[in-house]
C-alpha positions in Angstrom: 8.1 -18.3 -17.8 7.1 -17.5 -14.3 7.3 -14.1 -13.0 8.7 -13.8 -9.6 6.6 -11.0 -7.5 7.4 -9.9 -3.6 4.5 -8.0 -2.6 6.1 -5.6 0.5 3.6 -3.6 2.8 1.9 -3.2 5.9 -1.5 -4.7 6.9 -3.1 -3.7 3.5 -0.7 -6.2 2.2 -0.9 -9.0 5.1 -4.6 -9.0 4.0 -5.9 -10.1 7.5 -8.2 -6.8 7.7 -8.6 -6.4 4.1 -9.3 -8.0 1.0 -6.3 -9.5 -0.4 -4.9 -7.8 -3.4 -2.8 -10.5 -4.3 -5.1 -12.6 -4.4 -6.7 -10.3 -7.2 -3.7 -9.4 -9.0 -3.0 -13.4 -9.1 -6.2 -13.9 -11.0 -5.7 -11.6 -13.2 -3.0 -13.6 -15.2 -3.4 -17.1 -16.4 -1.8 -19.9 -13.8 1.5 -20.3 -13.3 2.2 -17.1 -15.0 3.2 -15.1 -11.9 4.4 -16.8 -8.6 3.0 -14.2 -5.8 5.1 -13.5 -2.1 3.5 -11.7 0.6 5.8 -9.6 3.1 3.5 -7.4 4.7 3.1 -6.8 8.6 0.4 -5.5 10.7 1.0 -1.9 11.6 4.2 -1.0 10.0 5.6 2.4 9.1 8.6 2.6 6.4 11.0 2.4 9.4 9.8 -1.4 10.2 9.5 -2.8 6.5 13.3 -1.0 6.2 14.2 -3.5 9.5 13.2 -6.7 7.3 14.3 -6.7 4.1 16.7 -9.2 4.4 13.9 -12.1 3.6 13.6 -10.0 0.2 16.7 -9.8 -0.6 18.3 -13.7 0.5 16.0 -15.1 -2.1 15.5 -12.0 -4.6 12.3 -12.2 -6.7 11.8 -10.6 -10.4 9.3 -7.4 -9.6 8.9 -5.8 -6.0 6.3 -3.7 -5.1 6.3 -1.6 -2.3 3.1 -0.1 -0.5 4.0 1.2 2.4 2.9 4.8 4.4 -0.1 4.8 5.3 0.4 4.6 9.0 3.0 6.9 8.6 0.3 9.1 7.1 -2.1 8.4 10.1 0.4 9.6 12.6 0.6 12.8 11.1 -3.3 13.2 12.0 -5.4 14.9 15.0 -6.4 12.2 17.7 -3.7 9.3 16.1 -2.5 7.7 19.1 1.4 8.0 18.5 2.7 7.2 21.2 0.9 3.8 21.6 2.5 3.4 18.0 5.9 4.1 19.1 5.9 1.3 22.0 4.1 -1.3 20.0 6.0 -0.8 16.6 9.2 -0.1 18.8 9.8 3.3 16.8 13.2 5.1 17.9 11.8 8.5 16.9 8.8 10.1 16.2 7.1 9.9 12.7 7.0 12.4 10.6 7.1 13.2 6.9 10.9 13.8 6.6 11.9 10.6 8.1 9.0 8.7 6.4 10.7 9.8 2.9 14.4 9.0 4.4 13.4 5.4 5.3 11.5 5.1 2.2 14.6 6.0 0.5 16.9 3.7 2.0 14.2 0.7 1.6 14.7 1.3 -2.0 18.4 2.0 -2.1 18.6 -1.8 -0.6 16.2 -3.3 -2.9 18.2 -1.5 -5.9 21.7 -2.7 -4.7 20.7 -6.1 -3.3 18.5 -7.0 -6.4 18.1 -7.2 -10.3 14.4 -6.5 -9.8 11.9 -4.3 -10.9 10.8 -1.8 -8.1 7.6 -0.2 -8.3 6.4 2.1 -5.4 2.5 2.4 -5.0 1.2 5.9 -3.9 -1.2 5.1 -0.8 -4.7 4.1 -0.9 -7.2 7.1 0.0 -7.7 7.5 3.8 -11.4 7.6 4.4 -13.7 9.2 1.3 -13.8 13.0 1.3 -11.5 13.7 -0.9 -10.8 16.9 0.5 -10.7 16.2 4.1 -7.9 16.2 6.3 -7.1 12.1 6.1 -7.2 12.1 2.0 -5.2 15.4 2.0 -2.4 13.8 4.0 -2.5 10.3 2.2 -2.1 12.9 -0.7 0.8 14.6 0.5 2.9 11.2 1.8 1.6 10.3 -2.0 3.6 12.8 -3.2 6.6 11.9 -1.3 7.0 8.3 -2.6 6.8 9.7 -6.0 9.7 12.2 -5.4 11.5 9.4 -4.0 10.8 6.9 -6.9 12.1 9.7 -9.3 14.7 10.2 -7.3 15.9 6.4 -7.5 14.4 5.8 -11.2 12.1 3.2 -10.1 8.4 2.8 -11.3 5.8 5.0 -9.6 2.4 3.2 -9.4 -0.5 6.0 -9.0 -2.9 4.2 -6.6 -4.0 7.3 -4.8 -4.7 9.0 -8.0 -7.1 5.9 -9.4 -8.5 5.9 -6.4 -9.9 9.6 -5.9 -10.6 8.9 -9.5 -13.0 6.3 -8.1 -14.3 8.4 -5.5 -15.3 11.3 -7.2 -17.5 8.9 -10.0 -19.2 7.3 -7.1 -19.9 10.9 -5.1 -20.3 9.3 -1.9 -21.6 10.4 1.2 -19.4 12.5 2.6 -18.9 10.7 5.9 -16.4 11.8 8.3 -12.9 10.2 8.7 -12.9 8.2 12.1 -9.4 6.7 13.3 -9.5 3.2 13.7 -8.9 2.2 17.1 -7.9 -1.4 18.0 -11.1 -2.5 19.3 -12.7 -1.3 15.7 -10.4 -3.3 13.9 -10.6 -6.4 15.9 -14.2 -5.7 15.7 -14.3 -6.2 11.8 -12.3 -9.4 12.4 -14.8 -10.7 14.5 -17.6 -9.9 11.5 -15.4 -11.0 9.2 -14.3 -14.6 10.7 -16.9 -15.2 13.9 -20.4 -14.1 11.8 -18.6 -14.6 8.4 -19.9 -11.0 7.0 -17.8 -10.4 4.0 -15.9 -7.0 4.1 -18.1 -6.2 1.1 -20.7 -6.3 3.5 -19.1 -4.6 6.2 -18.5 -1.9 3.5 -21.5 -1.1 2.5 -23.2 -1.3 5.9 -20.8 1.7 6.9 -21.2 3.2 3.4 -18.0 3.0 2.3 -17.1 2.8 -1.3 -13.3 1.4 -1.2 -12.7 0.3 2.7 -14.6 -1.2 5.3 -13.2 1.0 7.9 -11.9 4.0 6.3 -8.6 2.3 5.8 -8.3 -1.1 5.1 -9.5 -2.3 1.5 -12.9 -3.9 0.4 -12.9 -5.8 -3.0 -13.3 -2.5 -4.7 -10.4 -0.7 -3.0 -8.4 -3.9 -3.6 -9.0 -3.9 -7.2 -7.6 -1.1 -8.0 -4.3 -2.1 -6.1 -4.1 -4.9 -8.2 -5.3 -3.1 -11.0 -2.4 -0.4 -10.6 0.4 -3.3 -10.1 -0.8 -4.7 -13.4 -0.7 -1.7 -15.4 2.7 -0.2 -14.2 4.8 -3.5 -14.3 3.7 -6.3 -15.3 1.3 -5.3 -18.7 2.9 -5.6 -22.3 2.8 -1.9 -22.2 4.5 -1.4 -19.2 7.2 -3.8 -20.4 8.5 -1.6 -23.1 9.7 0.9 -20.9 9.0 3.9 -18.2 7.9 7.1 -18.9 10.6 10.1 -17.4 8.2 10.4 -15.0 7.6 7.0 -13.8 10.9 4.9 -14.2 11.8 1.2 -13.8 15.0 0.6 -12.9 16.8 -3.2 -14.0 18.8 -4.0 -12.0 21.5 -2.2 -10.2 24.4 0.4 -11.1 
């Protein structure tokens, strides 16, 4: 039987920029075992993916993960240009962590009415690779946010931040700084990528970064592990015969 999986996110998950976890998570089961949807746009803060859930919900799927923040986390960073975010994501306020966790909320209270499915919320992926810089710290903290609100709903709280810092602090990278990623730098990977056809692998590792190519979209490493996460938390034999109190799935509504 096929499982039915609606992947929800911002660019991470729209895979343009980074490598495409879905892609990943799809191998990692033998065909036709899971059917893989993408709904992830460019850019998005909670408040966005909250606006378009109705294509989730017309045609509801069996699992949903949800990895969604991270440019809510950016915003809360020095030199983050939030005003140019506003106007281009057509934000009605300005973000910040409070309203972050209220849309997150409500994203999840729809999915949960609206749907039978298994909700699992991803903490973020680490921004840049100090893991005590300012960028991981508040990745960290908006981390710790989707996890009060998965407990909150009882649905399934997939530690991606924690596996990767995990990651980072085997490999002991160089500790370069966190840059903001401008839109010329992220058109500029997309030129690499699709004009000279450099992999983001090598677009990585000529930066010498161990799980992004630019400190926030995902190499094959960084996507891995989202994959690797999804797996474990919902759709393993393991994670089949029930959540821990601290990380519960939810069937269904009530």
């Amino acid at each position: 039987m096929t499982t039915r999986i609606a992947c929800l996110g911002d660019s991470l998950t729209r895979a343009q920029f980074s490598v495409d976890y879905l892609d990943l998570l799809g191998r990692r089961h033998p065909p036709g075992d899971v059917r893989l949807a993408r709904f992830g746009a460019n850019g998005d803060f909670a408040h966005n993916l909250l606006q378009r859930l109705d294509a989730v919900v017309t045609n509801p799927p069996d699992v949903i993960t949800v990895l969604i923040g991270t440019n809510d986390a950016r915003a809360s960073l020095a030199g983050y240009p939030v005003e140019q975010a506003m106007k281009r994501k057509l934000l009605p306020r300005r973000p910040s962590a409070g309203w972050f966790q209220q849309c997150l909320g409500a994203v999840v209270a729809r999915l949960r009415a609206e749907t039978d499915a298994t909700i699992g919320l991803l903490s973020l992926p680490v921004l840049g690779q100090q893991p005590d810089g300012a960028a991981a710290q508040a990745s960290q903290a908006y981390s710790g946010m989707i996890a009060e609100v998965a407990a909150a709903n009882e649905v399934a709280y997939l530690p991606l931040h924690e596996r990767q810092i995990e990651e980072l602090r085997q490999a002991d990278p160089p500790p370069i700084p966190y840059r903001e990623a401008t839109p010329a730098a992220v058109v500029g990977v997309l030129v690499q990528h699709a004009v000279l056809r450099r992999s983001l692998d090598t677009i990585s590792r000529r930066r010498g970064l161990v799980l992004t190519t630019d400190h926030i979209h995902q190499n094959s490493r960084g996507a891995a592990l989202i994959a690797e996460v999804i797996d474990a938390g919902l759709l393993t034999p393991t994670a089949a015969r029930g959540p821990s109190p601290a990380r519960g799935t939810r069937h269904g509504p009530t």
